[in-house]
N, C-alpha and C positions, 0 to 999 in steps of 0.2 A: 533668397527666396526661390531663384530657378530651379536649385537644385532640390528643392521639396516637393517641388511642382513634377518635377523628373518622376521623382519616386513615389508621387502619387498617380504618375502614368504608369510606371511596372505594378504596380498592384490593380489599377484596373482591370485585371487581364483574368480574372480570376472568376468560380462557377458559383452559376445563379444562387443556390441554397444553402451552399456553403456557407458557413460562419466561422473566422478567426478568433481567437482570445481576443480579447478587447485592449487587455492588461498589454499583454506581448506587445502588440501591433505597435502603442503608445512608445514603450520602450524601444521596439525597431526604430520608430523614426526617429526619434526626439534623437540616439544615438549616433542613427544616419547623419541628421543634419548638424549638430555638433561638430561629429568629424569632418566632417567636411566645411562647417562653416569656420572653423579653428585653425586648419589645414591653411586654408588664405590666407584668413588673418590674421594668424602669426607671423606669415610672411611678411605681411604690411606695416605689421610691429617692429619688426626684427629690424627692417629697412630706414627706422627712422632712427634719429640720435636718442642717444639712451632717457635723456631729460623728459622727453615727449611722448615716451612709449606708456607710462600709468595712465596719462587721459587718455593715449588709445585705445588700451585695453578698456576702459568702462564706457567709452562711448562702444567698442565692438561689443562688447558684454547685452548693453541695451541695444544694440541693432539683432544679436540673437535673438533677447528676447521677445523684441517683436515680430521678429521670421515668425518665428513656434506659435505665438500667441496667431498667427494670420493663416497658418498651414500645419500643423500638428493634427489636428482635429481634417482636416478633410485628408489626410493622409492615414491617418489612424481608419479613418471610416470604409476608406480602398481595400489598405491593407484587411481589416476583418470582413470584407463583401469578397476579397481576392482568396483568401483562408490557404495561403499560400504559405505552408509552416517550415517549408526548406530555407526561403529566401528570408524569412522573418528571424527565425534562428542564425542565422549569418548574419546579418544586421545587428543582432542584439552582441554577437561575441564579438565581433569587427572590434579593433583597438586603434586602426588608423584608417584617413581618411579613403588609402588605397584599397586598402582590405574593404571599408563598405563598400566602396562604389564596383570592386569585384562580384559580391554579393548580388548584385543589378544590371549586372553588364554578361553575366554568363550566356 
């Protein structure tokens, strides 16, 4: 969940009357935190015996989905108040967790 919370501090930064895609925004993050939340947790998976790694995945699966469901929406509302369509667009192509968190760290 920090790292949602991250990225909905780089989109704070953004001007008053501007307006972002709504759509976009939604996919920037949901993306963002994906990779990044998969990025770990894979690691976490990998590290356990093979037998034990399906329950991990669906308890990590439901620990996603409640990130998203707690932080999607107040990241989405940053990102379109921020209307920040370089960083948003990076976000949305990013294919690994490094490449997002580049997108945020420039």
């Amino acid at each position: 969940m920090r790292w949602l919370l991250a990225l909905c501090f780089v989109f704070s930064t953004g001007c008053g009357a501007c307006k972002g895609d709504p759509e976009k925004c939604d996919r920037a993050c949901r993306n963002y935190a994906e990779l990044v939340f998969w990025d770990k947790a894979n690691a976490e998976i990998e590290a356990l015996p093979p037998g034990e790694r399906d329950a991990m995945r669906k308890e990590k699966m439901a620990e996603l989905a409640r990130n998203l469901s707690q932080g999607v929406d107040l990241c989405t509302s940053k990102c379109v108040s921020a209307n920040n369509t370089t960083d948003t667009e990076c976000l949305i192509a990013a294919k690994t967790a490094a490449a997002a968190k580049d997108c945020v760290t420039k």
